[in-house]
N, CA, C and O atoms as a GROMACS GRO file, in nm:
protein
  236
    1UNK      N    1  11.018   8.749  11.503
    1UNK     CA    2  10.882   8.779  11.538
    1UNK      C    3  10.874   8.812  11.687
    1UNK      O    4  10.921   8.756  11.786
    2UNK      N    5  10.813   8.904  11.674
    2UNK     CA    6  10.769   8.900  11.865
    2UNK      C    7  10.679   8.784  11.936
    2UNK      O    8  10.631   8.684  11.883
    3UNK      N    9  10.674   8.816  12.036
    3UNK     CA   10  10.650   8.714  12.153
    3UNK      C   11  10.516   8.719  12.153
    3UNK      O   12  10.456   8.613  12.171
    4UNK      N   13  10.436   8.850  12.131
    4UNK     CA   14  10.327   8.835  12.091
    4UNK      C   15  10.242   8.791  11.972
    4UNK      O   16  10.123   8.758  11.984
    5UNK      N   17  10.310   8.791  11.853
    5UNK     CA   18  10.238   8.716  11.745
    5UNK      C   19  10.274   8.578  11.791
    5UNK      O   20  10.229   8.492  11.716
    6UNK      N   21  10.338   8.536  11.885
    6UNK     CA   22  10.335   8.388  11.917
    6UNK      C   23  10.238   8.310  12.008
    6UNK      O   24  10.204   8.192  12.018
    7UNK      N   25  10.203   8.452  12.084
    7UNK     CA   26  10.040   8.430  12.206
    7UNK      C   27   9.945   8.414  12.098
    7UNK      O   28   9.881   8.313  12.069
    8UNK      N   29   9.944   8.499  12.058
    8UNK     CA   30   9.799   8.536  11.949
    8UNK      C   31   9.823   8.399  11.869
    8UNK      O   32   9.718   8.335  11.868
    9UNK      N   33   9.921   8.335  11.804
    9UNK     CA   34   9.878   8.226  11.732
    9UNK      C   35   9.842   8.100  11.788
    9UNK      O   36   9.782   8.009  11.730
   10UNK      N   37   9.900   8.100  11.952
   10UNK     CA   38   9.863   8.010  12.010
   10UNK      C   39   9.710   8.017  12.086
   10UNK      O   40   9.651   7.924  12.142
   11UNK      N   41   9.678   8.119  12.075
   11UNK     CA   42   9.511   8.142  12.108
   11UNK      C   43   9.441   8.129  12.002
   11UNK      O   44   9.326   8.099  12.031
   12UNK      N   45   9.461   8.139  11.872
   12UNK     CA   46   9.378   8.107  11.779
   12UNK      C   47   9.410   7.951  11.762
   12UNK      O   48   9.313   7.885  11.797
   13UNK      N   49   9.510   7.879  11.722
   13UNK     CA   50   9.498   7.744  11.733
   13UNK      C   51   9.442   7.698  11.838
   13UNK      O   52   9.408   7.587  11.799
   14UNK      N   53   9.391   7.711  11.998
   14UNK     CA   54   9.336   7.650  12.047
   14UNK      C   55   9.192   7.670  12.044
   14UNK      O   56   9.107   7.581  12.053
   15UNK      N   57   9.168   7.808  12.029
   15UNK     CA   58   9.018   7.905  12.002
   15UNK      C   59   9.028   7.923  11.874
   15UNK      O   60   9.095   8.024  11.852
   16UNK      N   61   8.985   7.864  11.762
   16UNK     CA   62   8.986   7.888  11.634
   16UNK      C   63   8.904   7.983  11.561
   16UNK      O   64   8.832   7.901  11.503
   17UNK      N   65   8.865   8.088  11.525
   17UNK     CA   66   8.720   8.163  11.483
   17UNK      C   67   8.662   8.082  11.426
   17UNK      O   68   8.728   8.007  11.354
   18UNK      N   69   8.487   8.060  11.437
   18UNK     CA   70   8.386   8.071  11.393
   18UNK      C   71   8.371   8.051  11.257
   18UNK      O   72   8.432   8.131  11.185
   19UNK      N   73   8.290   7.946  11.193
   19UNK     CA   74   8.221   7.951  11.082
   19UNK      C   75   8.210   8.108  11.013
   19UNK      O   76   8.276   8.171  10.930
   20UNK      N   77   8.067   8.136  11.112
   20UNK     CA   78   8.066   8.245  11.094
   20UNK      C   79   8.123   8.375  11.092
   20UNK      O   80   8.069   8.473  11.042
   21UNK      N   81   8.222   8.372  11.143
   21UNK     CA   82   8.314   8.500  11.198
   21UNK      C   83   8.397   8.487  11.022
   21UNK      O   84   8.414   8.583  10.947
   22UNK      N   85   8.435   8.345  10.993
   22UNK     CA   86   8.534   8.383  10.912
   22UNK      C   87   8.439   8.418  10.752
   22UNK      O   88   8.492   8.478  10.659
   23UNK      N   89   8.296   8.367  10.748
   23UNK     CA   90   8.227   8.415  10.630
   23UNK      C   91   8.224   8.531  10.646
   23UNK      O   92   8.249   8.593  10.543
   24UNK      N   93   8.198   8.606  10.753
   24UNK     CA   94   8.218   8.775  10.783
   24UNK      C   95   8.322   8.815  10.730
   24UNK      O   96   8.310   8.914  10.658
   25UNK      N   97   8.425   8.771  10.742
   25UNK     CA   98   8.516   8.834  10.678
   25UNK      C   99   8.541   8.847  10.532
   25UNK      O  100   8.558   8.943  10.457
   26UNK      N  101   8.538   8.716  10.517
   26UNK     CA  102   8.529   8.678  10.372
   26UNK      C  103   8.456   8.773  10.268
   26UNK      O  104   8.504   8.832  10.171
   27UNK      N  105   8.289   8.770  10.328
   27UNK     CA  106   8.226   8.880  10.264
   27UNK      C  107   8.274   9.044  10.280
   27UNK      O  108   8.266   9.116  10.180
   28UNK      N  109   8.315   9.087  10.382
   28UNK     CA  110   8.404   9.216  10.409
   28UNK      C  111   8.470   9.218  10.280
   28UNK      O  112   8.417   9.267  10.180
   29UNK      N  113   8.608   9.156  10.282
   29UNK     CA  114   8.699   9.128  10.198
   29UNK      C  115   8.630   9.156  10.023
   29UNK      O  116   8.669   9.236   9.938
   30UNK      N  117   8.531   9.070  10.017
   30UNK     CA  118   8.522   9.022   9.898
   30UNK      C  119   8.430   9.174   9.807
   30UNK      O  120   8.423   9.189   9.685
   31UNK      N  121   8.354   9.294   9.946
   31UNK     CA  122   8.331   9.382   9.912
   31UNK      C  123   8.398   9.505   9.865
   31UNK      O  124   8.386   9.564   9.758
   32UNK      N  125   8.478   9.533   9.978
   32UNK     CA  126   8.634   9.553   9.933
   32UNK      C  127   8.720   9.567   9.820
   32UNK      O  128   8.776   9.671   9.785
   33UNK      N  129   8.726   9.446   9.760
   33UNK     CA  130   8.783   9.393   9.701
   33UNK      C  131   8.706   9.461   9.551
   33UNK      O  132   8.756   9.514   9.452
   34UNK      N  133   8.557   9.429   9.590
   34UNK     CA  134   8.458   9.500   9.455
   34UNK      C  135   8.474   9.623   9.458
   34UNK      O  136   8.425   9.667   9.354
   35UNK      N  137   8.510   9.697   9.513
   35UNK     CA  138   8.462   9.840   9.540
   35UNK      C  139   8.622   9.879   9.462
   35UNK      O  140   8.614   9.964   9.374
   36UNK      N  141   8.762   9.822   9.490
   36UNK     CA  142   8.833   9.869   9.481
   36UNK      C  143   8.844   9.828   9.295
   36UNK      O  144   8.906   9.903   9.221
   37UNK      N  145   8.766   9.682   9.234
   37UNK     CA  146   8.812   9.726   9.128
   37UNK      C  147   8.677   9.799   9.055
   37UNK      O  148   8.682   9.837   8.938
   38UNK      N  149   8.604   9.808   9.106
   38UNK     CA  150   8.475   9.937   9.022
   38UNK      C  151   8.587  10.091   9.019
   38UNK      O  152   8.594  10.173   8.928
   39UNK      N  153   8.674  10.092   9.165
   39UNK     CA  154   8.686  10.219   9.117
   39UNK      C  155   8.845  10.221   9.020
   39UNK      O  156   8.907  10.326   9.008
   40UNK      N  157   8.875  10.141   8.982
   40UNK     CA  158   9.007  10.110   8.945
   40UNK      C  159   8.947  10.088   8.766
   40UNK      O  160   9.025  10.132   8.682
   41UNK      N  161   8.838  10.035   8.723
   41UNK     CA  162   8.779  10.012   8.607
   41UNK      C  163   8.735  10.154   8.582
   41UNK      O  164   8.810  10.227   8.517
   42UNK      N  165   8.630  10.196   8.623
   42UNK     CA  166   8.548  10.310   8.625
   42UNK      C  167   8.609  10.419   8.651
   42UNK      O  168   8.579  10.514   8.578
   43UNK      N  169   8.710  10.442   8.756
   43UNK     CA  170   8.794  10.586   8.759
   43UNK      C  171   8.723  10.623   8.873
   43UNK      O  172   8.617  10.572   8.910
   44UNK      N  173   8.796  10.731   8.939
   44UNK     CA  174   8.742  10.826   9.037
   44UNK      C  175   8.681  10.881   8.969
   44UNK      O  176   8.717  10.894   8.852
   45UNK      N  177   8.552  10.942   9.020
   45UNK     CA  178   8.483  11.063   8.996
   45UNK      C  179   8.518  11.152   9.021
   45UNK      O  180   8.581  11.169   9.125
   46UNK      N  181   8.477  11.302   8.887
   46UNK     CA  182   8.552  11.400   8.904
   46UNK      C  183   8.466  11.471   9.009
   46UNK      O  184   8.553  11.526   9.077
   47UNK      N  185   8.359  11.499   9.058
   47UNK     CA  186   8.304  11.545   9.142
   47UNK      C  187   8.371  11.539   9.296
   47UNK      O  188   8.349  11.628   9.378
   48UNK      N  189   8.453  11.426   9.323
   48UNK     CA  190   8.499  11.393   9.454
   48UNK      C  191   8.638  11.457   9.463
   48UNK      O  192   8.701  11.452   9.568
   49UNK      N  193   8.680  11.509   9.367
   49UNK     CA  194   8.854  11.555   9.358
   49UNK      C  195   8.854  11.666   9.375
   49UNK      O  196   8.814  11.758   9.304
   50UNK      N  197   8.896  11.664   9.461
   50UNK     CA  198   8.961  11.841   9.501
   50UNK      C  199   9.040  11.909   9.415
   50UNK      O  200   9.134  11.858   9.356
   51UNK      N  201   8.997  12.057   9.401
   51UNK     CA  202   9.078  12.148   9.311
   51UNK      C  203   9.183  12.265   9.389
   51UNK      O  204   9.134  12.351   9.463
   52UNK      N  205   9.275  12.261   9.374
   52UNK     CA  206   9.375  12.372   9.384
   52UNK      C  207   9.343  12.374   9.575
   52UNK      O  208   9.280  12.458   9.640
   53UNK      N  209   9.403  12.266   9.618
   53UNK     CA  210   9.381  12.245   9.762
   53UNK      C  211   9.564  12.189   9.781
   53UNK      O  212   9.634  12.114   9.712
   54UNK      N  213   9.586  12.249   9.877
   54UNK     CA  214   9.762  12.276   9.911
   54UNK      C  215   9.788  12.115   9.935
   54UNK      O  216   9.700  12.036   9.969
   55UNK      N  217   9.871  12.095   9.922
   55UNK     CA  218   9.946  11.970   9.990
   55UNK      C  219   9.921  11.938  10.120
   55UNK      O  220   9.996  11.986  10.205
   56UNK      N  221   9.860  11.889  10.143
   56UNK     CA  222   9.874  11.755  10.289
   56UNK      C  223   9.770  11.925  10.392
   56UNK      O  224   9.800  11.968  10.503
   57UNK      N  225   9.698  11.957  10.333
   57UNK     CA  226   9.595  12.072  10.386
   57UNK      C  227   9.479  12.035  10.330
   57UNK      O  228   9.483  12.005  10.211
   58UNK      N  229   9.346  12.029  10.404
   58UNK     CA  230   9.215  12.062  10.353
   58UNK      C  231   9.147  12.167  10.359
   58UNK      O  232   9.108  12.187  10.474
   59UNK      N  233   9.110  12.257  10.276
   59UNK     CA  234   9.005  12.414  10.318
   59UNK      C  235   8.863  12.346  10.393
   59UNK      O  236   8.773  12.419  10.433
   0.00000   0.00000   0.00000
């Protein structure tokens, strides 16, 4: 590991986040998380898919 994930863990063990900071996340996450299986159940929409568009190019 670097020397820096060793600062950063020693600043969060002494400065711990927030109640709040970490329900923020939590809810982030947990939207996320919905969104990815609506579209994983439900499918992409065909409206959003590009047709006959080149490789790693957008028109």
């Amino acid at each position: 590991m670097n020397i820096l994930h060793y600062l950063r863990m020693a600043r969060w063990a002494r400065n711990p986040p927030s109640e709040q900071r970490i329900k923020m996340m939590l809810a982030i996450f947990a939207i996320c998380l919905g969104i990815f299986l609506v579209e994983k159940v439900v499918g992409w929409p065909d409206w959003l898919t590009l047709d006959n568009t080149p490789k790693g190019r957008i028109n």
